[in-house]
Structures are given as C-alpha cells and as structure tokens.
PABA-449395 format. One record per residue: residue in three letters; x, y, z of N, C-alpha, C in turn. Coordinates in pm, 1 decimal, padded with zeros to 6 digits. Example, Ala and Ser with C-alpha at 12.3 -4.5 7.8 and 13.67 -1.06 7.14 Angstrom:
(pt ALA, (01319.0, -00569.0, 00780.0), (01230.0, -00450.0, 00780.0), (01320.0, -00330.0, 00780.0))
(pt SER, (01285.0, -00225.0, 00708.0), (01367.0, -00106.0, 00714.0), (01290.0, 00003.0, 00787.0))
***
This chain:
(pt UNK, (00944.2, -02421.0, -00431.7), (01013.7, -02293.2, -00440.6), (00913.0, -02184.7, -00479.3))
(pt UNK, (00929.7, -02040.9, -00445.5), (00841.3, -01939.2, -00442.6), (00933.6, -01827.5, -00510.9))
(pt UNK, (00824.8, -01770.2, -00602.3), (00853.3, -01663.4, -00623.1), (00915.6, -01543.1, -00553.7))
(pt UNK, (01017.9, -01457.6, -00543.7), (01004.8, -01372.7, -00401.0), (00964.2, -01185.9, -00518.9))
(pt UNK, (00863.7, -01156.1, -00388.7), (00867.8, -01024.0, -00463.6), (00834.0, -00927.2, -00341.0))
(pt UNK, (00912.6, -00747.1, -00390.7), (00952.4, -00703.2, -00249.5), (00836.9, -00587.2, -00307.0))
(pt UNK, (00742.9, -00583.2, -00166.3), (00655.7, -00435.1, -00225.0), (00648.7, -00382.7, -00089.1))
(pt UNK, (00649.8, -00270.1, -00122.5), (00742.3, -00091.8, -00064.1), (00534.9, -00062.5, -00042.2))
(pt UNK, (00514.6, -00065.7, 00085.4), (00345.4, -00011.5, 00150.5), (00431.2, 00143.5, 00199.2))
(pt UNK, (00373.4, 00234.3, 00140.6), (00398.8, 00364.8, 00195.7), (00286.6, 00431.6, 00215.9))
(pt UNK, (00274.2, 00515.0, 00329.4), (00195.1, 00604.5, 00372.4), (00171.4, 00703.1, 00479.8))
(pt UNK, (00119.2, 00807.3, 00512.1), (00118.8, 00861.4, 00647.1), (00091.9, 00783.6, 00770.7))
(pt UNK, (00131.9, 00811.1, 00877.5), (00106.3, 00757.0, 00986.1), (-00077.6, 00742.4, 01041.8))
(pt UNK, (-00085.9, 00620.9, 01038.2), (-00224.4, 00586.6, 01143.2), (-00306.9, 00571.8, 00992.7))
(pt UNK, (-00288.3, 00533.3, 00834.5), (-00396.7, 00535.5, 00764.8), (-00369.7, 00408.7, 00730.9))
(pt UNK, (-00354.4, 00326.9, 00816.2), (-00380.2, 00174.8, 00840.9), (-00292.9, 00062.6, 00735.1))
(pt UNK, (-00143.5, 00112.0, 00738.1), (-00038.7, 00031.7, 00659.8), (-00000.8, -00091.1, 00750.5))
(pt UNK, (00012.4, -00075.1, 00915.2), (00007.2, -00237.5, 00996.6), (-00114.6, -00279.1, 00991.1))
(pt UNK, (-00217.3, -00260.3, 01030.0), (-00333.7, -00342.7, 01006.3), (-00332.5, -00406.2, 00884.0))
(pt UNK, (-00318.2, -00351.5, 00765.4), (-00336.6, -00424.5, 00646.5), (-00264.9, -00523.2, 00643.0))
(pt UNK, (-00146.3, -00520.5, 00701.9), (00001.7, -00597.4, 00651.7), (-00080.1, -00750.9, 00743.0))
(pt UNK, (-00107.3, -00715.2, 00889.0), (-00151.0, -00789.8, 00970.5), (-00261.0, -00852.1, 00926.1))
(pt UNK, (-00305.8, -00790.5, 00889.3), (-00471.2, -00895.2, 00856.8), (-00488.1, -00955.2, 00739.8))
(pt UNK, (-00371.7, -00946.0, 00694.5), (-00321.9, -01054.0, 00557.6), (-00292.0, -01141.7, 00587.5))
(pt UNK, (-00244.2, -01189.3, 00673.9), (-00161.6, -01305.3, 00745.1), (-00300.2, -01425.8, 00851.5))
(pt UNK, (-00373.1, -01278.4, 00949.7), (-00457.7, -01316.2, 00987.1), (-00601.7, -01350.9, 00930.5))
(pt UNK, (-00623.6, -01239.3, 00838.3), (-00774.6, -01281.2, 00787.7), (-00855.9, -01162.9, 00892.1))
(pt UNK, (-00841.5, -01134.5, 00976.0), (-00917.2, -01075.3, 01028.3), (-00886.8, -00910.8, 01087.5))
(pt UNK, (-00941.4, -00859.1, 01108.7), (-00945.3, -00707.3, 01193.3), (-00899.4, -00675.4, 01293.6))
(pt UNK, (-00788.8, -00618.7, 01367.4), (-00791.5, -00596.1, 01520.5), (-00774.1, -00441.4, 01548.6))
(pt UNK, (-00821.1, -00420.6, 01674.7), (-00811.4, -00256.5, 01683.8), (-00747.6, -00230.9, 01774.2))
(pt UNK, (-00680.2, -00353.6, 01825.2), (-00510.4, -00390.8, 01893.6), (-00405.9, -00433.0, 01840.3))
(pt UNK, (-00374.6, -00272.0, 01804.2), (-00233.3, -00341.1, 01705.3), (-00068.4, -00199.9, 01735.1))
(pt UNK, (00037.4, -00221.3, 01775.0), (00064.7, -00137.0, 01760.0), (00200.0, -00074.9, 01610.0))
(pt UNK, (00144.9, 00043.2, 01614.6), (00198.1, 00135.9, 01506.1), (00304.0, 00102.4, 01508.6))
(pt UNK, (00340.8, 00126.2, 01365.9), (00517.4, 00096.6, 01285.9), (00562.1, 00246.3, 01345.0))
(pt UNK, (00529.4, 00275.4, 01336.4), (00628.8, 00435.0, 01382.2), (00705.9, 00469.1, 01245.3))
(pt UNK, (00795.3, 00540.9, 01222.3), (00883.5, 00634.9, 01153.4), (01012.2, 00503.3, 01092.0))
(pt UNK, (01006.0, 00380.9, 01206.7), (01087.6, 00295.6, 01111.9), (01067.0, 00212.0, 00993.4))
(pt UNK, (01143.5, 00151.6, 00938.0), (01085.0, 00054.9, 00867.6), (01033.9, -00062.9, 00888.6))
(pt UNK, (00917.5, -00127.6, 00875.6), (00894.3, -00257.1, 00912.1), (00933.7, -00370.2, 00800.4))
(pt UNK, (00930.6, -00506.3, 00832.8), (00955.5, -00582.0, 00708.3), (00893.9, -00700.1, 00779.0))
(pt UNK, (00806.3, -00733.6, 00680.2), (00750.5, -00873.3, 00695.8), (00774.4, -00946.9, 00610.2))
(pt UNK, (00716.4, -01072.0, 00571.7), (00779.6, -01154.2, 00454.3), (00623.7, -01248.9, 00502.0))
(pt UNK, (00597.6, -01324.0, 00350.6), (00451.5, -01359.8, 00348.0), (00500.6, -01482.7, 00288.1))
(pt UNK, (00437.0, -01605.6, 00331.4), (00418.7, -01717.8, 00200.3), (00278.3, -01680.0, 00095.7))
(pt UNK, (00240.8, -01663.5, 00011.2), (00125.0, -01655.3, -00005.2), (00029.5, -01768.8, -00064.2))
(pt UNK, (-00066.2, -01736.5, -00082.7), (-00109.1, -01880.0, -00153.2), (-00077.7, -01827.5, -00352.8))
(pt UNK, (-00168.0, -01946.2, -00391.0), (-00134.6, -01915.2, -00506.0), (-00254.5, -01828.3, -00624.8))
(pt UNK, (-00143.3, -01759.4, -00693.3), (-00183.8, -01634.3, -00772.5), (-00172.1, -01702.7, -00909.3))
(pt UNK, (-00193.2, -01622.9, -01017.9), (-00156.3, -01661.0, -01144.7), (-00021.8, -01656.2, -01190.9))
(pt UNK, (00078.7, -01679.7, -01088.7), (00220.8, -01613.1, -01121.0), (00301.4, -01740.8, -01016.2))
(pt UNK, (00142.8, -01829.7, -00987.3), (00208.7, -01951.8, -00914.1), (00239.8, -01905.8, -00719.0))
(pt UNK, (00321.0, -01946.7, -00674.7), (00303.0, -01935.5, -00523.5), (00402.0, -01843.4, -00478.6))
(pt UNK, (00368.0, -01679.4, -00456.2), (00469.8, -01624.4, -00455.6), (00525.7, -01572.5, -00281.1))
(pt UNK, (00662.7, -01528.0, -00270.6), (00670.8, -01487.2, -00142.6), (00719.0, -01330.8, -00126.8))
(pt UNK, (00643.5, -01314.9, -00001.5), (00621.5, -01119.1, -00031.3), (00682.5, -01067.0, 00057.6))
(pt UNK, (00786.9, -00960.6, 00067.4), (00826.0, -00908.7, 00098.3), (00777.8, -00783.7, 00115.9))
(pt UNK, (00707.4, -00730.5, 00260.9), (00640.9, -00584.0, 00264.2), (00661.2, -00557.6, 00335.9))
(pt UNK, (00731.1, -00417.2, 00295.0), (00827.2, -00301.0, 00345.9), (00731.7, -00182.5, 00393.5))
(pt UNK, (00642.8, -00161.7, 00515.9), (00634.0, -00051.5, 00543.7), (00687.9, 00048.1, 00581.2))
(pt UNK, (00632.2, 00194.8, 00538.4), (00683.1, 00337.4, 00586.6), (00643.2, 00446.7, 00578.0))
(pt UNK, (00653.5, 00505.0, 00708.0), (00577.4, 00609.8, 00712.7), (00687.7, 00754.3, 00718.2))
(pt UNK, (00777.6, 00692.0, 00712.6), (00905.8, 00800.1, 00713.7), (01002.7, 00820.4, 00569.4))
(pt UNK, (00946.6, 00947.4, 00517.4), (00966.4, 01008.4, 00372.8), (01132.5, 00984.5, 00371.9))
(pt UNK, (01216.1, 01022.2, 00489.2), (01339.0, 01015.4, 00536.5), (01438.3, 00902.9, 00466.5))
(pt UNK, (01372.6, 00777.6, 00479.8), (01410.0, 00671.3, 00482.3), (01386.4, 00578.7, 00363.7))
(pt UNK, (01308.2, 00625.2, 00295.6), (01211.7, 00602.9, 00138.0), (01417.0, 00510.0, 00043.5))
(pt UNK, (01490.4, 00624.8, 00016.1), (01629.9, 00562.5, -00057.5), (01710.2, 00481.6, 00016.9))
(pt UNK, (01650.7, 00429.2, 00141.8), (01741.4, 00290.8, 00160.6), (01647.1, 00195.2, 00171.6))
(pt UNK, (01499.6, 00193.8, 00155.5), (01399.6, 00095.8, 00128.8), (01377.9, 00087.0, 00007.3))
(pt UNK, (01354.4, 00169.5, -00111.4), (01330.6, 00117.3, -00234.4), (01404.7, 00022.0, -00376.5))
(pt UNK, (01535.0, 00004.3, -00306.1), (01600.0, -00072.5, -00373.3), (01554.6, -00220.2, -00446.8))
(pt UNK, (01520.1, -00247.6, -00538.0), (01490.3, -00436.6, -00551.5), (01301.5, -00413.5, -00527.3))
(pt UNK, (01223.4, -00279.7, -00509.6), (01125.4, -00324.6, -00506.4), (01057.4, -00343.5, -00696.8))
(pt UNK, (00905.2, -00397.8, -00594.5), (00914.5, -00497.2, -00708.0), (00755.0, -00386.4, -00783.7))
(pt UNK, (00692.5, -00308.2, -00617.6), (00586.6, -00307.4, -00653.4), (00599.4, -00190.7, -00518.5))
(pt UNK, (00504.3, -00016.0, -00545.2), (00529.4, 00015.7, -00411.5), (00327.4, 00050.1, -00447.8))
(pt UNK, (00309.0, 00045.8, -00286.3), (00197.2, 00086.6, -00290.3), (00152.1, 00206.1, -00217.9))
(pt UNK, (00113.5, 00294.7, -00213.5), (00064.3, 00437.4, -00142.0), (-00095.0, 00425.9, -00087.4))
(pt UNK, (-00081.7, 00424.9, 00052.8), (-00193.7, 00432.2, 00097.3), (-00240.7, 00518.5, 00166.6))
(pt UNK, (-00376.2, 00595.6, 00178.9), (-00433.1, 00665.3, 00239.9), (-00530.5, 00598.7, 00278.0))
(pt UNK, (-00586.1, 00720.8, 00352.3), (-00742.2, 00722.9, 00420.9), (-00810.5, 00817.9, 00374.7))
(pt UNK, (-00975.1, 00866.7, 00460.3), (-01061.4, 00967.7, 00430.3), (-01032.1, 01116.9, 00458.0))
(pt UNK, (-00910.7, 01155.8, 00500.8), (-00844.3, 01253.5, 00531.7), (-00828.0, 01387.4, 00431.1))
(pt UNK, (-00808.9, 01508.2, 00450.4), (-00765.1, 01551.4, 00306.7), (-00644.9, 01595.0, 00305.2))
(pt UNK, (-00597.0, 01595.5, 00488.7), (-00431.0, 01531.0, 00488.9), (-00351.6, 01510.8, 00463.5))
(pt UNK, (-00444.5, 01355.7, 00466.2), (-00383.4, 01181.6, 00368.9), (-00373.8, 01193.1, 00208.9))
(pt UNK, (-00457.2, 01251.8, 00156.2), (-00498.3, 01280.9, 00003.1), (-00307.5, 01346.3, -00005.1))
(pt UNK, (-00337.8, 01480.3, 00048.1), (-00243.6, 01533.9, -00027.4), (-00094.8, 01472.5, 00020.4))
(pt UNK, (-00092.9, 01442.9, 00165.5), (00080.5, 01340.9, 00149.8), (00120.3, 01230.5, 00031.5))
(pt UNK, (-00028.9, 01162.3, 00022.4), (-00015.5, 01139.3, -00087.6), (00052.3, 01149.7, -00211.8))
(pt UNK, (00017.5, 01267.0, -00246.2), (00071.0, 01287.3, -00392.8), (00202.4, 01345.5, -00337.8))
(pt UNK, (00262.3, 01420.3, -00215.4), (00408.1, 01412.9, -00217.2), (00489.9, 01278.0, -00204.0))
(pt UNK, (00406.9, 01192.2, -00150.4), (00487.8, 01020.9, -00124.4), (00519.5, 00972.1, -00286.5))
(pt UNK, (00362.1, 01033.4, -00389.2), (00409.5, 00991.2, -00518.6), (00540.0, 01067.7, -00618.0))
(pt UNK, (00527.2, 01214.2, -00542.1), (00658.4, 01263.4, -00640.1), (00777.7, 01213.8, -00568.6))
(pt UNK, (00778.6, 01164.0, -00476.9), (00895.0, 01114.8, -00390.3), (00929.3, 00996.2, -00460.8))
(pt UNK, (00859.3, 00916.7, -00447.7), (00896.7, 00777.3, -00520.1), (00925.3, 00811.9, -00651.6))
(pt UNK, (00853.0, 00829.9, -00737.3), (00877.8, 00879.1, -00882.8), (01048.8, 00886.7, -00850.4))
(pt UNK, (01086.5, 01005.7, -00831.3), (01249.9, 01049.4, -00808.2), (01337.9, 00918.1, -00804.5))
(pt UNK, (01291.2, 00812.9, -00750.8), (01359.3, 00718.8, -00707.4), (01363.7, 00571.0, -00803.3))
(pt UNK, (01197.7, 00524.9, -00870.6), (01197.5, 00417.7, -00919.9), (01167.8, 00431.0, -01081.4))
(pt UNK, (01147.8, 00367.5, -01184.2), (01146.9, 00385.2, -01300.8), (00967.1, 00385.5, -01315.0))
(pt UNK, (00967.5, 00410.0, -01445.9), (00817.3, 00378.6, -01511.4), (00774.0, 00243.8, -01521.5))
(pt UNK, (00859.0, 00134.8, -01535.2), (00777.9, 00035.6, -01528.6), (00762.4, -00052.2, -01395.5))
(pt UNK, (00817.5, -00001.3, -01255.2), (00768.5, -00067.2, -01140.3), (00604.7, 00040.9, -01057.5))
(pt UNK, (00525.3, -00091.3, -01115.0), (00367.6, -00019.7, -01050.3), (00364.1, 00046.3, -00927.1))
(pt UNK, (00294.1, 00157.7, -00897.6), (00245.9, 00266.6, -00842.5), (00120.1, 00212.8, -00823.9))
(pt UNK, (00080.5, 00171.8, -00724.9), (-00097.3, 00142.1, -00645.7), (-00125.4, 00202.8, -00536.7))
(pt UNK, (-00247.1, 00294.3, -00579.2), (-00314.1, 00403.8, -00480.7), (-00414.7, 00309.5, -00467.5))
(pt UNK, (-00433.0, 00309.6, -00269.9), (-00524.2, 00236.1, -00191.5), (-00581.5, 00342.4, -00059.7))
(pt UNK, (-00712.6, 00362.2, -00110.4), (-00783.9, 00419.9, 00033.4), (-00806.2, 00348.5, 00078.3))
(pt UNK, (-00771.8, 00368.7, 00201.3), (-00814.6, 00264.6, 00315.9), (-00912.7, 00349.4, 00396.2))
(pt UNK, (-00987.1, 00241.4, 00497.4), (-01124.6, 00312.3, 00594.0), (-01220.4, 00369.6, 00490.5))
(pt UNK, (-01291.4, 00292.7, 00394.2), (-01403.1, 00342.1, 00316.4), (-01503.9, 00322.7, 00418.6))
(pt UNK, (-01507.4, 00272.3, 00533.2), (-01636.9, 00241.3, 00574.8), (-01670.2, 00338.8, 00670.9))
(pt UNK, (-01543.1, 00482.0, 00669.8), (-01614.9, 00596.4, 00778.2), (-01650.8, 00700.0, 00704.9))
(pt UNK, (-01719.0, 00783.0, 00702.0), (-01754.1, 00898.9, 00617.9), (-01623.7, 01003.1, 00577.1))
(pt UNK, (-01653.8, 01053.4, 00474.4), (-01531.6, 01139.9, 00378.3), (-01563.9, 01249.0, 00350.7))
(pt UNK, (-01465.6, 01336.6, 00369.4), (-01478.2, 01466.5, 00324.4), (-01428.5, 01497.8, 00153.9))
(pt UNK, (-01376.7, 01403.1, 00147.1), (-01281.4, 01413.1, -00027.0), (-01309.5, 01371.4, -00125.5))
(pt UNK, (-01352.3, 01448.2, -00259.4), (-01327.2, 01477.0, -00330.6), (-01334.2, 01389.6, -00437.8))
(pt UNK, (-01421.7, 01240.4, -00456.3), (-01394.9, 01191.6, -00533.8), (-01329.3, 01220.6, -00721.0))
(pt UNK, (-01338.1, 01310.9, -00752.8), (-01318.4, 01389.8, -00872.9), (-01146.1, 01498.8, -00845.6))
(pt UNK, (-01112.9, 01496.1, -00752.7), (-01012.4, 01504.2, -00707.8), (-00896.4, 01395.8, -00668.5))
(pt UNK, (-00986.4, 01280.9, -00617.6), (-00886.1, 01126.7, -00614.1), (-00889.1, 01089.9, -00768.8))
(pt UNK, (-00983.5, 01136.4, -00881.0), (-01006.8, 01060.4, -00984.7), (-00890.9, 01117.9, -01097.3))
(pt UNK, (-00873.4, 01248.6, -01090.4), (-00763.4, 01335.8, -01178.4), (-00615.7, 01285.0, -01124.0))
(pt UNK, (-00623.4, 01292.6, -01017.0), (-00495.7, 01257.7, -00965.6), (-00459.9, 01133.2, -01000.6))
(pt UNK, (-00523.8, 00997.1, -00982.9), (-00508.8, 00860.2, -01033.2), (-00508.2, 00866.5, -01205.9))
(pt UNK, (-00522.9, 00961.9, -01291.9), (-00589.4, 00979.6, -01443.6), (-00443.0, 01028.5, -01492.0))
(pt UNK, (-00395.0, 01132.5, -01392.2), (-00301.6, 01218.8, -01466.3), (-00189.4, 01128.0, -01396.7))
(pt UNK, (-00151.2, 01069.6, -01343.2), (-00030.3, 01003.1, -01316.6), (-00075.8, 00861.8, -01351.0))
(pt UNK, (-00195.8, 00754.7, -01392.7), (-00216.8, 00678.8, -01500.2), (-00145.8, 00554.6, -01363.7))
(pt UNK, (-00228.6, 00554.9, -01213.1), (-00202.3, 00493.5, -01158.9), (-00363.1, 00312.7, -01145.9))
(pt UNK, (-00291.6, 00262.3, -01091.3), (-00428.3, 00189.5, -01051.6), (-00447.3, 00189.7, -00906.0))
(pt UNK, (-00572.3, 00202.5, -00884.7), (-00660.1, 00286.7, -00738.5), (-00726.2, 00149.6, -00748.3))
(pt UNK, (-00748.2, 00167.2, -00587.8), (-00828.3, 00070.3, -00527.5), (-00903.8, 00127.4, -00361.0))
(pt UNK, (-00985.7, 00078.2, -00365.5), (-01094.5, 00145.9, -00195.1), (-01081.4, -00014.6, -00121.4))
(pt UNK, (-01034.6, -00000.3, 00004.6), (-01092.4, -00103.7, 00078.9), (-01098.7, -00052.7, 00196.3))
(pt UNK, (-01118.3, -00120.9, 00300.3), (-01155.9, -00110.1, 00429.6), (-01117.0, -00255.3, 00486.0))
(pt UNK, (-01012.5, -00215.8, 00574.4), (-00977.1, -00319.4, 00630.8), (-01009.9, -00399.1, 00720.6))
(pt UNK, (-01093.9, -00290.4, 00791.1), (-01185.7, -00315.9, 00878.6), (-01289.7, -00457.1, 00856.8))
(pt UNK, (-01356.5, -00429.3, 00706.8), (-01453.5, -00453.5, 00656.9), (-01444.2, -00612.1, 00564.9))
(pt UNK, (-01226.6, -00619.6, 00610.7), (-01167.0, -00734.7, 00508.7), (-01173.2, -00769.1, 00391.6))
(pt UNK, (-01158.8, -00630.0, 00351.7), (-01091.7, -00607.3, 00206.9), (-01009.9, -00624.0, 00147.9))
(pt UNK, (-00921.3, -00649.9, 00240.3), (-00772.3, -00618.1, 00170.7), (-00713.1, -00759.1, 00099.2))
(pt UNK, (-00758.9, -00870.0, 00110.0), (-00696.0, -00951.8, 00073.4), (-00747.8, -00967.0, -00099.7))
(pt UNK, (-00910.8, -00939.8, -00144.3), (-00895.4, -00956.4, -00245.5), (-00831.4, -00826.1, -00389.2))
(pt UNK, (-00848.0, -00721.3, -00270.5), (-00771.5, -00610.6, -00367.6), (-00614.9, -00654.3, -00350.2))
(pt UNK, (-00544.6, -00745.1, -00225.9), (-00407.3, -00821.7, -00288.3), (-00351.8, -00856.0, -00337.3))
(pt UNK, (-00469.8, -00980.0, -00352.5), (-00438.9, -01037.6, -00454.3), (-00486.3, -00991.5, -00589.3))
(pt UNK, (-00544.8, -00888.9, -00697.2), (-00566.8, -00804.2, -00766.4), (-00410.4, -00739.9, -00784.1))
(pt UNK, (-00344.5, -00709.1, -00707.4), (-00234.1, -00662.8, -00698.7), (-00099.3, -00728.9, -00739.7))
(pt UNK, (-00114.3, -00862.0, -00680.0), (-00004.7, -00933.8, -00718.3), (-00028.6, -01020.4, -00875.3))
(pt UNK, (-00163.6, -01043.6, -00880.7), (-00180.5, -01099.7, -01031.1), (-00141.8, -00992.7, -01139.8))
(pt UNK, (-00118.8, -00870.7, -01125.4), (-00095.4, -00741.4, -01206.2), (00051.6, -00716.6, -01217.9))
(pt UNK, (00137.6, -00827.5, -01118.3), (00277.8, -00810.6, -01108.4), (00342.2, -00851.8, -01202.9))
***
C-alpha cells in the first residue's frame, strides 16, 4: 500500500510543466511532447521510495488561472513553475497570490525555474526577495539537463 499525495504543478504555458511531469516517469528528455493547454492534466505516479516510504502522486497540471478552485481541493503540495522569462517571473507571483486566496499556510508553496541551461535575463536578487518575502523553497533545474527527479524527490521528502 502507498501513500497517496495530490500536488497542484502550476504555471504559464510552454515553461515546461508536461515535460517535467513526463520525464519523471521516463527518466529522460523529449522535445516531442505535446502541451497541456488551458485544461487540466492529471497523472498519477507510483514512486519509488522516499523517507515517507513508497508514495503515490497525484500531479495536477495548469496553466489556466480560471480553473485553479476546482483543482486545489485535497492538494497536498502545489508547485509554481517558471522559466528564464521576465514574463514567467512575474505570472509567477500572480499564480502565488492566486493560490494563497485558496490554500492555508501550512500546505508548501515550491518555486521551480525551469530551463537553467538557456541564458537569462532575470534578476537573480529579484527571484531571491520574492522567495525571502513569501518564505518559499526555490529550486533551479533544467529538465532538459534531468534535473528534475532529484529536486522531486527533495520535494516529496519535505512533505
């Protein structure tokens, strides 16, 4: 028997919330994949095992602000992802006052740039206040680069 736990991947469109979801499963990179669009996606994971024993994941992508109060119900864990954009930065912090509105203080908030491995226009000292003053935990990967699984699991041991 497995743990089940439901985490809410939110972010703008194209800053790589299916790839990640996908290359968790796979292990690897593809640059054939197509976009969740504006709906919700839902996958469900066996995972291996964490310090919390063998848990099963429920991840809810979305890129549609619209739809945020009939996905966040029962989550367990939401995560906000961007890219090198300054865009992405700032949907960002509206995806975070959005959620805020919706979930309490003690279900975690994880800010994830994704695509560290293309050049940036932003602001590190600007990602750093923003993660400081809302007292989130940040993480950089590149999915590309197959990152994502150990900042994952980082994620789910924190659950």
């Amino acid at each position: 028997m497995c743990i089940e736990y439901k985490i809410l991947l939110v972010g703008s469109k194209y800053v790589g919330k299916t790839t990640f979801v996908s290359s968790l499963s796979t292990c690897e990179f593809s640059d054939n994949y197509i976009p969740s669009g504006c709906n919700p996606v839902v996958e469900t994971y066996r995972w291996y095992s964490t310090n919390k024993g063998n848990p099963c994941i429920k991840i809810v992508q979305l890129s549609d602000e619209t739809k945020i109060q009939k996905c966040i119900n029962n989550t367990d864990c939401v995560i906000i992802m961007f890219d090198n954009t300054l865009y992405s930065l700032f949907r960002t912090k509206n995806w975070y006052s959005l959620i805020r509105r919706y979930i309490e203080n003690k279900i975690p908030i994880i800010l994830v740039r994704n695509k560290t491995d293309l050049r940036t226009d932003l602001s590190m000292s600007e990602i750093n206040h923003f993660v400081e003053t809302n007292q989130l935990k940040y993480y950089e990967i590149s999915v590309k680069n197959n990152d994502q699984e150990r900042v994952f699991i980082k994620i789910m041991n924190s659950l």
